[in-house]
C-alpha positions as a Markdown table, in Angstrom:
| # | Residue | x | y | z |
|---|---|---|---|---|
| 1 | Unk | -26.3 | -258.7 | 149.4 |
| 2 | Unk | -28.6 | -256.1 | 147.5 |
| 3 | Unk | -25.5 | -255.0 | 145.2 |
| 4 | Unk | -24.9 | -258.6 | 144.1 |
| 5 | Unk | -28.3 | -258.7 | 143.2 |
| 6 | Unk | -28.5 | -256.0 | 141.2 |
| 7 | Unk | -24.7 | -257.1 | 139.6 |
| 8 | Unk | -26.6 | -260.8 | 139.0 |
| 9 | Unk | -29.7 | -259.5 | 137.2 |
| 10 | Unk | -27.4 | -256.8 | 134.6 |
| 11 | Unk | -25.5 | -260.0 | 133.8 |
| 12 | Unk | -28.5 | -261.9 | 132.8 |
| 13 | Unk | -29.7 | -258.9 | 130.9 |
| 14 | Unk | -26.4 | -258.4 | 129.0 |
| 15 | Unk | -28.1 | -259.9 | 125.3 |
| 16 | Unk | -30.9 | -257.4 | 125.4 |
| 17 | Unk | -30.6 | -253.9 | 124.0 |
| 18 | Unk | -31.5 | -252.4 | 127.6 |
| 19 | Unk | -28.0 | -252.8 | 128.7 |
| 20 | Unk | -26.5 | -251.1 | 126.2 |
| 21 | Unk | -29.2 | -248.3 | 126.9 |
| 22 | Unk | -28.3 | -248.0 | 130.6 |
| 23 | Unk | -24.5 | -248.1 | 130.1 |
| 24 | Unk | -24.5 | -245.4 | 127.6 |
| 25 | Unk | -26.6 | -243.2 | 129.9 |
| 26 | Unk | -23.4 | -243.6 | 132.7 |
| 27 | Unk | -20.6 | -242.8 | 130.2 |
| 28 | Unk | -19.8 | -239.2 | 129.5 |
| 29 | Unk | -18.6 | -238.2 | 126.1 |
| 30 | Unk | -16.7 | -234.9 | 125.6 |
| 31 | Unk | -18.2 | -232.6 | 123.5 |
| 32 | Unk | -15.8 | -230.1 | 121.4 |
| 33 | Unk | -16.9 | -226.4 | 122.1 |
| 34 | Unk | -19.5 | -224.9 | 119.7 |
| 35 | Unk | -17.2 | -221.9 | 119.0 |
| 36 | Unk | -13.6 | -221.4 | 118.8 |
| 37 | Unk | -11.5 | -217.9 | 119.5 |
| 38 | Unk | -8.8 | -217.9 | 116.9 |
| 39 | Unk | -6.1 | -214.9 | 116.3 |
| 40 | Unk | -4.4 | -214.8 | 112.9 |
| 41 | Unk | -1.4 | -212.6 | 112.7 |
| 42 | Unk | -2.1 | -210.5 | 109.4 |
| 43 | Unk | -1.1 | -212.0 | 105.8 |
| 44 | Unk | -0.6 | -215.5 | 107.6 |
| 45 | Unk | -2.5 | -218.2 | 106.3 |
| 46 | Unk | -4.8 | -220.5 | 108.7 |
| 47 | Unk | -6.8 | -224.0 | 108.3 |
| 48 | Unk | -10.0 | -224.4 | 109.6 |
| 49 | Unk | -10.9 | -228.6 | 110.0 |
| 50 | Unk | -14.2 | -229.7 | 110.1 |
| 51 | Unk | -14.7 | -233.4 | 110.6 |
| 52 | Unk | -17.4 | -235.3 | 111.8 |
| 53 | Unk | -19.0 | -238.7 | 112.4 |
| 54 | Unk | -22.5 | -240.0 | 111.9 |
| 55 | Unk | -24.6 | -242.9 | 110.7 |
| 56 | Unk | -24.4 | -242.5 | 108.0 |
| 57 | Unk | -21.7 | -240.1 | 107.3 |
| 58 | Unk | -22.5 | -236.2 | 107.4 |
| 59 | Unk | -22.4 | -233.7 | 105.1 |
| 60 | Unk | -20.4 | -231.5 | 105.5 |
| 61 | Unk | -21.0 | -227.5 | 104.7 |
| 62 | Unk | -19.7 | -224.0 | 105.6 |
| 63 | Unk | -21.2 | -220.7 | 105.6 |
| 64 | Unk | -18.5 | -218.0 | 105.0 |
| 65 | Unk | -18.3 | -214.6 | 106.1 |
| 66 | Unk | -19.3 | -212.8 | 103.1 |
| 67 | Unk | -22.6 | -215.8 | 103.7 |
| 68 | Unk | -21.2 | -217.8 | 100.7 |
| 69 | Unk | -22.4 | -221.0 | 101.0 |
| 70 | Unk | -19.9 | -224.5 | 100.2 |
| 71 | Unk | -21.1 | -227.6 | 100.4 |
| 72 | Unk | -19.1 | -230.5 | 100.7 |
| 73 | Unk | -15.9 | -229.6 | 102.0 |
| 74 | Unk | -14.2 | -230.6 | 105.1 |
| 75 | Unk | -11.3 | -228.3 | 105.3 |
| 76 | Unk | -10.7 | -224.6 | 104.4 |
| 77 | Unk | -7.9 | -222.5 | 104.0 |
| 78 | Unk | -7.8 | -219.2 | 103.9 |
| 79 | Unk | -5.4 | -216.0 | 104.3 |
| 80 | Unk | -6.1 | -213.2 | 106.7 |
| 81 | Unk | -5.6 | -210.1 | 105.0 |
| 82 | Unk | -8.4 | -210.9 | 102.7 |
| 83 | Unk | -11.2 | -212.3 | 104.9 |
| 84 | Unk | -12.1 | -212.4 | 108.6 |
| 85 | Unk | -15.2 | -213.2 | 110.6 |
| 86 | Unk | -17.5 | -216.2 | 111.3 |
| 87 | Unk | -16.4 | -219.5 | 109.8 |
| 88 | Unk | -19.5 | -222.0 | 110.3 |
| 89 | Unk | -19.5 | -225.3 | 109.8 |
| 90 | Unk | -22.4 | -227.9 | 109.5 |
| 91 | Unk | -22.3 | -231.5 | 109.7 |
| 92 | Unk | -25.6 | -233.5 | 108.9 |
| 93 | Unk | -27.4 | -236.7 | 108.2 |
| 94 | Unk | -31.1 | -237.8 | 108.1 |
| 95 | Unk | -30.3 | -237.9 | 111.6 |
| 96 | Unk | -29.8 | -234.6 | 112.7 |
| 97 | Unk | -27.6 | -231.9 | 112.8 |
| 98 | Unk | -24.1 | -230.5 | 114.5 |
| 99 | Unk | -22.3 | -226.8 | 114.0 |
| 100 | Unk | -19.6 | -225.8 | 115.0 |
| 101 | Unk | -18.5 | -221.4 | 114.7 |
| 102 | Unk | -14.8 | -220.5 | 114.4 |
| 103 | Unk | -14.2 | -216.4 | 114.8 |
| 104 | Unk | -11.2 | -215.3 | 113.3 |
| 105 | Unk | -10.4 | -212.0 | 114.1 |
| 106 | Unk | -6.2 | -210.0 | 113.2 |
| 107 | Unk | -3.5 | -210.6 | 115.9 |
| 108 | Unk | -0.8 | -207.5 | 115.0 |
| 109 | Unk | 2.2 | -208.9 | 114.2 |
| 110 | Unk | 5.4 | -206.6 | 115.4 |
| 111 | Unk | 7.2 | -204.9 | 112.8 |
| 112 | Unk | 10.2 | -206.7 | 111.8 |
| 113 | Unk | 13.4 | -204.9 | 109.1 |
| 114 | Unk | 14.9 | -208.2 | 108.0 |
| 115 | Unk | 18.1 | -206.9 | 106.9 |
| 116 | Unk | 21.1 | -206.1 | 109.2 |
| 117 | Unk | 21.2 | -204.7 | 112.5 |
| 118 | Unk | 24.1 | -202.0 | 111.0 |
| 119 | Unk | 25.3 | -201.1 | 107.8 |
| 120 | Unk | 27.6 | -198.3 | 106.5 |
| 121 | Unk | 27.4 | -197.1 | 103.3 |
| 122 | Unk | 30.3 | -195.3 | 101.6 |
| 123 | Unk | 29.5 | -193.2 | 98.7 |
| 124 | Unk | 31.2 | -189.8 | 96.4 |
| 125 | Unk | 29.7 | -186.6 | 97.5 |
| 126 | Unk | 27.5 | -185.2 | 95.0 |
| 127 | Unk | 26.5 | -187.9 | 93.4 |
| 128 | Unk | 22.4 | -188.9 | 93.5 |
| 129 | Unk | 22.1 | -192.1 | 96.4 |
| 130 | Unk | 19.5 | -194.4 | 95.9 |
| 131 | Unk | 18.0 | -195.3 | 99.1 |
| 132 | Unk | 15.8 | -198.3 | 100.0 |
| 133 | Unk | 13.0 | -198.0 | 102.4 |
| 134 | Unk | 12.8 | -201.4 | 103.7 |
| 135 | Unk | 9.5 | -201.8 | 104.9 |
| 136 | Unk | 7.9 | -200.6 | 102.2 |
| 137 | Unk | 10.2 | -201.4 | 99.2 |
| 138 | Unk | 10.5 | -198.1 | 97.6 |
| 139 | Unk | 13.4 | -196.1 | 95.9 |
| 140 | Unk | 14.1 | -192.6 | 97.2 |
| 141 | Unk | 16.6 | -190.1 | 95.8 |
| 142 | Unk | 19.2 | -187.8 | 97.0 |
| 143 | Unk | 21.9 | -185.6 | 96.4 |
| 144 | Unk | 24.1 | -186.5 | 99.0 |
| 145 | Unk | 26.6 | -183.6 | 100.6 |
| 146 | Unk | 29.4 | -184.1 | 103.1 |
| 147 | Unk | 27.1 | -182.6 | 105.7 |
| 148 | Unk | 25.0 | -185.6 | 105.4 |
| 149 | Unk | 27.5 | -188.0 | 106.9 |
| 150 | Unk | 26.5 | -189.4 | 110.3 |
| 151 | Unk | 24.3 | -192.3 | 111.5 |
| 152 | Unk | 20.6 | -192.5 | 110.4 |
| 153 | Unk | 18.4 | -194.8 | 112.2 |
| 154 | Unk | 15.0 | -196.2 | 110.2 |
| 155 | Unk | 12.2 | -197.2 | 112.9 |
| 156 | Unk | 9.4 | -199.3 | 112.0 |
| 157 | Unk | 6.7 | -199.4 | 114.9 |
| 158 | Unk | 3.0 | -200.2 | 115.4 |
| 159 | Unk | 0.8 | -201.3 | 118.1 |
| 160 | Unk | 2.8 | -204.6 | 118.7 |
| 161 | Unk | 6.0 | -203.2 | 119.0 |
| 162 | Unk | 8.6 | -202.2 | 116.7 |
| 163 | Unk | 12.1 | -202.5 | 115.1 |
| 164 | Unk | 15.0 | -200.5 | 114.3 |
| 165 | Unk | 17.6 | -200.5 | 111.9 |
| 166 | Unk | 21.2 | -198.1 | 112.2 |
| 167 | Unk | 22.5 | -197.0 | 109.2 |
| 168 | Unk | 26.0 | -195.1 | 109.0 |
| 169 | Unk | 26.7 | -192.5 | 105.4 |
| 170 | Unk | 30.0 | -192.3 | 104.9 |
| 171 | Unk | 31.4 | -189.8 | 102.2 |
| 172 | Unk | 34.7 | -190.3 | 100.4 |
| 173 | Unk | 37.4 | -188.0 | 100.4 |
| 174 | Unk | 37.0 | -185.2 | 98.2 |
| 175 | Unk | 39.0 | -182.2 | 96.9 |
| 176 | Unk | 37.3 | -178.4 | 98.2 |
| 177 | Unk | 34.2 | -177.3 | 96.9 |
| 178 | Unk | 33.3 | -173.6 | 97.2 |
| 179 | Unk | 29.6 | -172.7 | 96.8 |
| 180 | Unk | 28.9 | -176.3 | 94.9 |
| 181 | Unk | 31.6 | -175.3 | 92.6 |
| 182 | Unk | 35.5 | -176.7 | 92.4 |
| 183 | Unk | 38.5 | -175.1 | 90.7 |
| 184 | Unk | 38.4 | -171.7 | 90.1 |
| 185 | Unk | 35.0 | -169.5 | 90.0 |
| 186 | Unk | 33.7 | -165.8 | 89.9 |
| 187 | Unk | 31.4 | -163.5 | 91.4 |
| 188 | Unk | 30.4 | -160.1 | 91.8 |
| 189 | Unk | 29.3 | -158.4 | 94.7 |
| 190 | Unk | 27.5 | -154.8 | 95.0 |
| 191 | Unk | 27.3 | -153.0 | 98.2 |
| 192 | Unk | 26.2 | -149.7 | 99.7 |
| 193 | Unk | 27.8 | -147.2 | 101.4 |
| 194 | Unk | 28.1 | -147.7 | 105.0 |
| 195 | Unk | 25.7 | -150.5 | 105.0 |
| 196 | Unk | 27.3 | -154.1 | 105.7 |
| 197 | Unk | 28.1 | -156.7 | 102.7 |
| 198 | Unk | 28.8 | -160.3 | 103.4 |
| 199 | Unk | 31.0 | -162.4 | 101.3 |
| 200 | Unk | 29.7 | -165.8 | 100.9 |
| 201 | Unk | 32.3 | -168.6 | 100.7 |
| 202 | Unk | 30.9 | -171.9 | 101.7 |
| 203 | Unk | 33.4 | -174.3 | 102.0 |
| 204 | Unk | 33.2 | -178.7 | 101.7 |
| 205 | Unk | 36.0 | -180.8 | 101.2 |
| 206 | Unk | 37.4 | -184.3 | 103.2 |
| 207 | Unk | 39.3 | -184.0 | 104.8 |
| 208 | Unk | 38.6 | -180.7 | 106.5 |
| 209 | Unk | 39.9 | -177.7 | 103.9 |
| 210 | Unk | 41.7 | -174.8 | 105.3 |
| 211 | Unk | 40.1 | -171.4 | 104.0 |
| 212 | Unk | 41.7 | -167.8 | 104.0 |
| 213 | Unk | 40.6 | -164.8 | 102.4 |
| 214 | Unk | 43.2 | -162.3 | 100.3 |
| 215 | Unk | 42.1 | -158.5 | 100.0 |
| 216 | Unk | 42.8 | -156.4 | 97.7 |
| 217 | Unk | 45.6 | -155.2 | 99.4 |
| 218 | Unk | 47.6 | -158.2 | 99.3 |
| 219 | Unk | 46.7 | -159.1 | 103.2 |
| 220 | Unk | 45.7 | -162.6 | 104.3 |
| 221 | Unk | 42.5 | -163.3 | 106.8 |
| 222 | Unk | 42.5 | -166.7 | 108.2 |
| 223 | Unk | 39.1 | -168.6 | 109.3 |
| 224 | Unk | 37.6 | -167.5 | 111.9 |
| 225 | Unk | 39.2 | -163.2 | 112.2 |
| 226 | Unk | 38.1 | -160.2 | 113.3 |
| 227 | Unk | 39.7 | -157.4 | 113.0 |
| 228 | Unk | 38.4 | -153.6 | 112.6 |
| 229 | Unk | 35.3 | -153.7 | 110.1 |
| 230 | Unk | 36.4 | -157.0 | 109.1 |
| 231 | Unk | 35.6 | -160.7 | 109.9 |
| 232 | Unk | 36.0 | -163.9 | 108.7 |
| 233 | Unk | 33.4 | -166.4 | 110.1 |
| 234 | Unk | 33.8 | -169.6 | 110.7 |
| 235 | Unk | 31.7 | -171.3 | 107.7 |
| 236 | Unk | 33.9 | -169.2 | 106.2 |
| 237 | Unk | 32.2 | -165.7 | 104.7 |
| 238 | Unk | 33.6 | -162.8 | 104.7 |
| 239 | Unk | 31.9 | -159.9 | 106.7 |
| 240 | Unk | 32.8 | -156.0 | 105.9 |
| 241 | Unk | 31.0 | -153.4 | 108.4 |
| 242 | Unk | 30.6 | -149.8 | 107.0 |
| 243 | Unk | 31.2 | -150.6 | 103.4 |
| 244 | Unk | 33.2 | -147.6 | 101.9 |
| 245 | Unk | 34.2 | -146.6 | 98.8 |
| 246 | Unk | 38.3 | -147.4 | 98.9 |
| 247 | Unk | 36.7 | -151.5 | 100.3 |
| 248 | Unk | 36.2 | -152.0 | 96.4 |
| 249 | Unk | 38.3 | -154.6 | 94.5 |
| 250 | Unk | 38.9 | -158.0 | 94.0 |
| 251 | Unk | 38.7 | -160.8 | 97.4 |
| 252 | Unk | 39.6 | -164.1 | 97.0 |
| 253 | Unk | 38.6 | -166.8 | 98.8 |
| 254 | Unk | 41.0 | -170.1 | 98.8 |
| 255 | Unk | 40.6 | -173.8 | 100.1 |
| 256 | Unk | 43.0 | -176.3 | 100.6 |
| 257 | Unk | 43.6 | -179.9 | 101.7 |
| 258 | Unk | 45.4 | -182.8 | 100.7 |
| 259 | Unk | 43.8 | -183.2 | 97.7 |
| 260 | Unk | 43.4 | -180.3 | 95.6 |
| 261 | Unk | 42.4 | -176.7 | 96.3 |
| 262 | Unk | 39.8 | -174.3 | 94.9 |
| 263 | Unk | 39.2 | -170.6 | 95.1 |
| 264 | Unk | 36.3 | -167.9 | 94.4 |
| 265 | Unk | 37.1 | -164.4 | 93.2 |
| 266 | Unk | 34.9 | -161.9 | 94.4 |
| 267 | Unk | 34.4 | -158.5 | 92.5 |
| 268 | Unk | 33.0 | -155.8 | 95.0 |
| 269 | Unk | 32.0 | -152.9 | 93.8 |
| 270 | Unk | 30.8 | -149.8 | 96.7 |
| 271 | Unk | 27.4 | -147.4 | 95.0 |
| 272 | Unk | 27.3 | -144.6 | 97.1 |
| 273 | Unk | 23.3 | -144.4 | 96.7 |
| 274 | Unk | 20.9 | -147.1 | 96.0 |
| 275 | Unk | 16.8 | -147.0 | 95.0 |
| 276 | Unk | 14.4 | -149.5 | 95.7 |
| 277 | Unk | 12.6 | -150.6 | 92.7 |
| 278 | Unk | 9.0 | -149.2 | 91.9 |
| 279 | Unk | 6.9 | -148.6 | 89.0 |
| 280 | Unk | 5.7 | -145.7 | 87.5 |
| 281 | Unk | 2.7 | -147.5 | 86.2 |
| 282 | Unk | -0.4 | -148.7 | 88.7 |
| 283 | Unk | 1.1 | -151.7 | 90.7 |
| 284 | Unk | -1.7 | -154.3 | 88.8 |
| 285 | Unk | -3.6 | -154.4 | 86.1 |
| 286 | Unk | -6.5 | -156.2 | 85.1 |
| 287 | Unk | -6.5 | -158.1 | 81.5 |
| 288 | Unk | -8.9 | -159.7 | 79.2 |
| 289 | Unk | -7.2 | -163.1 | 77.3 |
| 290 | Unk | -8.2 | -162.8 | 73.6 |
| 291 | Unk | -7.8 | -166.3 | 72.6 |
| 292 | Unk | -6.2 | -166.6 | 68.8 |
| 293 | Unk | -4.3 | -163.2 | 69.6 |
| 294 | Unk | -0.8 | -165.5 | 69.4 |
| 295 | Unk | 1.2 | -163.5 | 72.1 |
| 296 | Unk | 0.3 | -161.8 | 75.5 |
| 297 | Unk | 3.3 | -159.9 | 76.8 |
| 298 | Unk | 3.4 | -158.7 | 80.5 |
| 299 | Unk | 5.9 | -155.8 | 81.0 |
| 300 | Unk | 7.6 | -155.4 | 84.4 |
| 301 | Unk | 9.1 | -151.3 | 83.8 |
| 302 | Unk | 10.6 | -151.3 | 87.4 |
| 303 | Unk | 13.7 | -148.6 | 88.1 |
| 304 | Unk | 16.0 | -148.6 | 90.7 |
| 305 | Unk | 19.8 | -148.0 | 91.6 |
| 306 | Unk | 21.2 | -150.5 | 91.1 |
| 307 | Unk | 19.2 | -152.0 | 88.0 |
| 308 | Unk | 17.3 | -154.4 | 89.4 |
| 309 | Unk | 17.1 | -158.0 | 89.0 |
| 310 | Unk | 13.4 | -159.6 | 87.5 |
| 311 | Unk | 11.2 | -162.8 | 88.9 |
| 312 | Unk | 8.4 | -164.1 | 87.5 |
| 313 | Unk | 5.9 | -166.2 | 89.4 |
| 314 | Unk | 3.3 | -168.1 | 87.7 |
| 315 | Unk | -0.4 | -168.3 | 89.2 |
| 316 | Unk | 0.6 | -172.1 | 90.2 |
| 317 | Unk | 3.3 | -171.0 | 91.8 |
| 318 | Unk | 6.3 | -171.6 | 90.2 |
| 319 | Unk | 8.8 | -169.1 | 89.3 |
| 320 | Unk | 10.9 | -168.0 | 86.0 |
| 321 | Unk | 13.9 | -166.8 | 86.5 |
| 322 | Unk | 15.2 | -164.3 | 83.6 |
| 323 | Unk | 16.0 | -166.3 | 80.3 |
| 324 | Unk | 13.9 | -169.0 | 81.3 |
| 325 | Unk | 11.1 | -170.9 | 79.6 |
| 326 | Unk | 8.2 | -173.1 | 80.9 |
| 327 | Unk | 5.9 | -174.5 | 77.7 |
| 328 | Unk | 4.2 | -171.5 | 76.5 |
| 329 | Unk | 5.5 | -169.3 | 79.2 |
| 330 | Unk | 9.1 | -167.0 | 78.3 |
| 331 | Unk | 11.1 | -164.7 | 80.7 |
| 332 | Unk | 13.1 | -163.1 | 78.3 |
| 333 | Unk | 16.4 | -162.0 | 79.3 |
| 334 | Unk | 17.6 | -157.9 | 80.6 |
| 335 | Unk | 13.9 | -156.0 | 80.2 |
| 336 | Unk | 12.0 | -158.6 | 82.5 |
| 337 | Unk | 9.2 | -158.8 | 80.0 |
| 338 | Unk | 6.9 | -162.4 | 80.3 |
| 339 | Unk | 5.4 | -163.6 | 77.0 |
| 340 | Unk | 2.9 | -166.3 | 76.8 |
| 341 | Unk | 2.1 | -167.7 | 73.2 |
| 342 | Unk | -1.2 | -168.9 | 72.2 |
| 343 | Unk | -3.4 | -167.9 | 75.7 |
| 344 | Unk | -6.2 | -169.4 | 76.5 |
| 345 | Unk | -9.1 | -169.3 | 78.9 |
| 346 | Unk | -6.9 | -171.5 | 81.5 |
| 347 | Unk | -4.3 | -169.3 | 81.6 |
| 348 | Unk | -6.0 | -167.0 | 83.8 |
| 349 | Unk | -4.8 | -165.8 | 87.4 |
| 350 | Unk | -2.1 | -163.5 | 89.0 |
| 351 | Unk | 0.9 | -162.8 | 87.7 |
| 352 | Unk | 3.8 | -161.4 | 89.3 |
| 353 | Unk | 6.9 | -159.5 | 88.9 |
| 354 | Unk | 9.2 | -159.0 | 91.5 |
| 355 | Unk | 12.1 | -156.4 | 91.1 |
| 356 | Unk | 15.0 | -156.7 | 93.3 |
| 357 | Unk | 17.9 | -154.9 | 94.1 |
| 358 | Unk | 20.2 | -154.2 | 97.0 |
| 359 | Unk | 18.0 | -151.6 | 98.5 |
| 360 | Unk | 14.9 | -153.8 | 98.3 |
| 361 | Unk | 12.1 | -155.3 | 96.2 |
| 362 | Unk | 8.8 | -154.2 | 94.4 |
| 363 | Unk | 6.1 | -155.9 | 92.7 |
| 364 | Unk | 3.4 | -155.9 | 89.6 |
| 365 | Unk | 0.7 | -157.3 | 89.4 |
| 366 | Unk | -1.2 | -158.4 | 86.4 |
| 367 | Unk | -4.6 | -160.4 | 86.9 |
| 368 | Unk | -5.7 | -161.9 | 83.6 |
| 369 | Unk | -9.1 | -162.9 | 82.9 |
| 370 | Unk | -11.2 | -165.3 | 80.4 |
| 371 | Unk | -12.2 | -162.0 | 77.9 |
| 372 | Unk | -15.7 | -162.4 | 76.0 |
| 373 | Unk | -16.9 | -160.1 | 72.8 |
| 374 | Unk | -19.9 | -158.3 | 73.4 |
| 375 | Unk | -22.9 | -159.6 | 72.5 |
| 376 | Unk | -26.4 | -158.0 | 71.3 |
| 377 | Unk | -29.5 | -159.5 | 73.1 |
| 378 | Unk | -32.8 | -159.0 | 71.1 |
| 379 | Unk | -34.7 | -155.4 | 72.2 |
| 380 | Unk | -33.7 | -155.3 | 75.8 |
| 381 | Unk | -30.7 | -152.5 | 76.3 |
| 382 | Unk | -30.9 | -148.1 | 75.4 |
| 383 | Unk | -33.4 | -147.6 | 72.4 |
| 384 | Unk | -33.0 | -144.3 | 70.5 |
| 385 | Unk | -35.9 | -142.3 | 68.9 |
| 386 | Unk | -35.3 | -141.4 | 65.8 |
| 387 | Unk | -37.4 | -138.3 | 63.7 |
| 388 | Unk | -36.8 | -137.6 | 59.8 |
| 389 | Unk | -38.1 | -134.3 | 58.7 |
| 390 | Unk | -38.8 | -133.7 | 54.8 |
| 391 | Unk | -36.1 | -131.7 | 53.6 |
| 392 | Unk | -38.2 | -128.4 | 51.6 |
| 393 | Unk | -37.5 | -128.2 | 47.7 |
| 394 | Unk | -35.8 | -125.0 | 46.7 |
């Protein structure tokens, strides 16, 4: 009875504003969150939507995160790798006010190489292969050799996983190479007495070459041999234990497949005593750099037995090997003499020669330094008294 009552008198009310009043204060309404969590995987683009209603309409406005400020805008796009942080945005009207804050923070994204899972790559052996690296799409260069062939395998990884890609080098058949060299080449060789000497003979060819030595004697050493003071190794050098004088002469080294052959002759000659290099002169030397002098020369007077064989490496490092020429910088050929035109102050450092022979090595020193004239400074320094007498008149 008291429920139709109070049924009766909301029915009676239902023209007035009070009803209205009391049925909006029993109907909930879903409010969106004030903040949103959102992930962008990095370098992916993402839309932020801001809409709202109100009476009458909002106005709507965002606050970046570098605190820019843009008015009027309802939707904004933006792309990760550039900008992350709080996104707020603002709806109001004479009314009031509403915000809503969207954090965007960077989701990794796994590593993914989008070409094939395997390729082979076929190619002439030393010839210079371009190389791709995927990920990063840069060129790399190399000299490819037949010991290169195999699989490689290029793995991209980071904190979300990673990705792998197989990659087989193939090299095409080739005729025998000896030492980088095909056809015929020569060598010589000097040993000591009763020391070892080792042959080198490094062989490459597809398919697999077969490689023998030939002494002197006319007798034929197959890969791998031993016998007495001699073996053949399997890479395919030639070892001699105990080097004597009646080992000297002429060795030849030959490989052979289906496509060609090649072959190194190898003069060997036996000195009964070697000397290590030295220098009769102090083993460095300190030098000024007279700018406008034209030419510094830096003498290397090293003697040895065998005559040895001259280096020169510059204070950066690199190294001249006789005949060679680097700018301003000459090796000249036989006396291992290093000439450097025009010097200047920059051109100061160590310089050294190395001297090498079979016996061993040596080295000279020469430290050149930025040279300056001398210079006279007022009164301070060594004053000298000086007294004239009257000479008497006859």
């Amino acid at each position: 009875m008291k429920n139709n009552k109070i049924q009766n008198f909301a029915s009676s009310l239902s023209p007035y504003p009070f009803y209205s009043l009391l049925r909006c204060h029993h109907t909930r309404q879903h409010q969106p969150p004030k903040s949103t969590e959102i992930a962008v995987y990095l370098g992916k683009s993402v839309t932020l939507d801001c809409f709202a209603s109100g009476k009458p309409p909002a106005q709507i406005s965002w606050i970046l995160p570098d605190r820019m400020f843009v008015r009027e805008v309802g939707t904004v796009h933006t792309v990760l790798s550039a900008i992350k942080g709080d996104y707020k945005c603002i709806a109001s009207n004479a009314a009031g006010a509403d915000t809503i804050t969207y954090h965007l923070h960077v989701a990794a994204l796994p590593p993914s190489i989008s070409e094939g899972t395997t390729d082979t790559v076929i190619i002439q052996p030393g010839m210079v292969q371009k190389f791709k690296r995927i990920l990063h799409n840069r060129n790399c260069s190399s000299k490819v050799r037949l010991a290169d062939e195999g699989k490689y395998a290029c793995v991209a990884r980071n904190s979300a996983g990673d990705d792998v890609k197989n990659m087989k080098l193939e090299v095409e058949p080739q005729e025998p190479f000896i030492n980088g060299m095909k056809g015929k080449s020569t060598t010589k060789v000097l040993a000591i007495s009763y020391q070892t000497a080792l042959l080198d003979c490094r062989v490459e060819g597809k398919p697999e070459p077969r490689v023998w030595w030939v002494s002197p004697y006319g007798h034929s050493l197959p890969t791998p041999y031993l016998g007495g003071r001699f073996q053949v190794h399997r890479n395919g050098s030639l070892e001699l234990r105990g080097v004597r004088k009646t080992d000297e002469g002429r060795y030849m080294c030959l490989a052979k497949n289906s496509l060609g052959e090649a072959s190194l002759l190898v003069e060997l000659d036996v000195a009964s005593v070697a000397e290590k290099p030295s220098f009769a002169v102090p083993n460095i030397e300190i030098l000024p750099i007279k700018q406008g002098s034209g030419l510094l020369s830096l003498e290397c007077p090293a003697r040895g037995k065998p005559n040895p064989e001259f280096a020169w490496l510059l204070p950066n490092g690199t190294m001249l090997i006789p005949g060679a020429r680097l700018q301003r910088f000459i090796h000249h050929l036989g006396n291992g003499t290093l000439q450097i035109s025009q010097p200047v102050a920059s051109d100061k450092g160590v310089y050294r020669c190395l001297a090498k022979n079979v016996a061993g090595q040596a080295e000279k020193r020469y430290s050149l330094e930025a040279g300056r004239k001398p210079l006279i400074r007022g009164s301070t320094g060594m004053f000298f008294h000086l007294k004239f007498m009257k000479q008497k008149s006859p």
